[in-house]
N, C-alpha and C positions, 0 to 999 in steps of 0.2 A: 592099706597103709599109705599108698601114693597120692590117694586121691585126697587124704587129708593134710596134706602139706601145704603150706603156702611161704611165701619171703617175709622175712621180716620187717615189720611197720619200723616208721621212725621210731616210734615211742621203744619195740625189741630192740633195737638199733642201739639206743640210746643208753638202756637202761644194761646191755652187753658190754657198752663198752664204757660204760659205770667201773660195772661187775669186775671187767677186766683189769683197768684200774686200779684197785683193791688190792689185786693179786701181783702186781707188779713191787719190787723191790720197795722197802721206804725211804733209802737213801737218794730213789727216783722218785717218788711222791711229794718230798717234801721240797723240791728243785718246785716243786710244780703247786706251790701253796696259792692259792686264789684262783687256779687255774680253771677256765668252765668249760664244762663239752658240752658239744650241741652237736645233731645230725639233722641233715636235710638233703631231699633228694639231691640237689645239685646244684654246686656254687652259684653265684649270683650271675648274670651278664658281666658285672664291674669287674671282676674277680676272673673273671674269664678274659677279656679285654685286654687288663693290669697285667696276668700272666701270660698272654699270647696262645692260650688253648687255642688249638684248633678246633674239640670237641667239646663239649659239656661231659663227654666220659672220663677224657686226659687226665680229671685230680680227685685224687681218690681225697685227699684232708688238705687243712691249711689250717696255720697258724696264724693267727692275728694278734701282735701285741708288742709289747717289749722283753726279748727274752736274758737273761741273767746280766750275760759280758756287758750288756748297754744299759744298765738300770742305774741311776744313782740315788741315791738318800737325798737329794737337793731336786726329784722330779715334781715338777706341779702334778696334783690329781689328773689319772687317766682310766681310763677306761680298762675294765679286768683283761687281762691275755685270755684270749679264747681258743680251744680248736675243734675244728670243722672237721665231722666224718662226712663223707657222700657217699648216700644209701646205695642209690641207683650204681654209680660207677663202680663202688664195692662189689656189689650182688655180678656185676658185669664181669669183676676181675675172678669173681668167684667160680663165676659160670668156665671159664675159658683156662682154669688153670686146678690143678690137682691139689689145693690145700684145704684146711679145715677154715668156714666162717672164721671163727671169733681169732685164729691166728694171724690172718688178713688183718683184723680190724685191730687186735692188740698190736701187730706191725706199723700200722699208720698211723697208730695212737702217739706210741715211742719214736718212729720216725719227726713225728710233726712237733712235739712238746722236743725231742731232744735235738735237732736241730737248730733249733732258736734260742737253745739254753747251753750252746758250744760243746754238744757231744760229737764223738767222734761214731763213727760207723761201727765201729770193733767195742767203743764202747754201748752202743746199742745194741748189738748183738748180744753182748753180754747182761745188761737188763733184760732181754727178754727171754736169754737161757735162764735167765734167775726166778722169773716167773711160776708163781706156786702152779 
């Protein structure tokens, strides 16, 4: 059974934390309309720099964009709000602590989208007890 194991590719990566997604509340999905995921092993250098990482492990996600409180109806065209899982750092946090994958990465998902759309900590908690 061991020996046929392996981590999940970007594309598992991606397509979990799709999946996860889905299953999250829809009064939190629709906070999150245009919003794109994407996973890659590890933020960029800039992105690393920008936040003062020491490591390239330090950030498990990031959000990219304009989230709710700062948007208005008078913005010029911009670029969709994005957030970034990081595979590698994930699988790292995975490795070194007692929870299940997809709860990590459904954690980072909600952390990263709801903090840039003015949730509070108790209220992400509560999106992700809500979680099918």
């Amino acid at each position: 059974m061991w020996t046929d194991l392996k981590a999940p590719s970007l594309t598992d990566m991606e397509t979990m934390a799709h999946e996860l997604f889905e299953r999250l509340p829809a009064r939190f999905r629709d906070l999150c309309e245009g919003v794109i995921i994407r996973v890659d092993d590890f933020p960029t250098d800039e992105v690393l720099d920008e936040l003062k990482c020491e490591s390239e492990f330090d950030l498990l996600g990031l959000f990219q964009g304009v989230g709710l409180p700062h948007q208005s109806h008078d913005d010029i065209a911009r670029l969709p709000n994005m957030v970034w899982l990081y595979r590698r750092p994930i699988l790292d946090y995975w490795a070194e602590h007692e929870e299940r994958l997809g709860d990590i990465v459904r954690h980072v998902l909600v952390h990263e989208i709801g903090h840039h759309f003015g949730l509070s900590d108790d209220d992400m908690a509560e999106i992700e007890a809500a979680a099918d």
